[in-house]
N, C-alpha and C positions, 0 to 999 in steps of 0.2 A: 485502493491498495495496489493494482495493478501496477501501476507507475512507479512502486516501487519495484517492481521485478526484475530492472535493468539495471545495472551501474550509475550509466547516465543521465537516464531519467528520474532515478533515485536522489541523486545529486540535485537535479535540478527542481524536483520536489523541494527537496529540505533548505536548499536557498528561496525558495518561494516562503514556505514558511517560517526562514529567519525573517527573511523582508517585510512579511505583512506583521508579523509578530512585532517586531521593530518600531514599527507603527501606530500601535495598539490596537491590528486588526483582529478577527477572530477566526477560526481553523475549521472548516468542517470537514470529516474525511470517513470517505463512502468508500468501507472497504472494499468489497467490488473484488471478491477473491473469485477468480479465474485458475482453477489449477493447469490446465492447459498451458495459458499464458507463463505461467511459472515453471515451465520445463516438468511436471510432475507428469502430467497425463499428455497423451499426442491430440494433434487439433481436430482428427476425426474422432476424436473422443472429448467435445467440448459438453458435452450431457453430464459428464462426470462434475457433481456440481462441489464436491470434498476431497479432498486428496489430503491427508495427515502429513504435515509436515513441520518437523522442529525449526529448521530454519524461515520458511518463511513465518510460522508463529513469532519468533524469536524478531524478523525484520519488521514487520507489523507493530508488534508491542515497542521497539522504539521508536517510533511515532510516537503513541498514544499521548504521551503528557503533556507536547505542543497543542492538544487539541481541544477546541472548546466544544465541541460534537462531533459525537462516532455515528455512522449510522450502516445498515449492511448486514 
C-alpha cells in the first residue's frame, strides 16, 4: 500500500494493475501501511505502526476490487 502514497507511484501502480488485469493476470496487494511513509507520522517515529486516517483508508479501498488477494 505504500506505493500508493505518492502521486506518481500511484499511477504507476494502477497502470500496473490495468496491464496485468488486461491479461488475465492476478493482483495481490500487501498493504504494507507505513504511516510515516504517508506524511502522518515523522520518520523518527517509524514505531508508530497506526496513524488513523480517512484519506488514506479512503485511497487503499480504491484499490481493493482490482484485487484477487489482500494481505497486511
Amino acid at each position: 500500500g505504500t506505493h500508493f502514497s505518492r502521486p506518481n507511484s500511484d499511477a504507476a501502480q494502477r497502470k500496473a494493475i490495468r496491464v496485468i488485469k488486461a491479461k488475465g493476470g492476478k493482483v495481490v496487494f500487501d498493504i504494507d501501511y507505513r504511516p510515516n511513509l504517508w506524511g502522518l507520522a515523522g520518520h523518527a517515529e517509524g514505531f508508530e505502526r497506526y496513524v488513523k486516517s480517512d484519506r488514506v483508508s479512503a485511497q487503499l479501498k480504491s484499490v481493493l476490487p482490482d484485487c484477487d488477494l489482500i494481505v497486511g
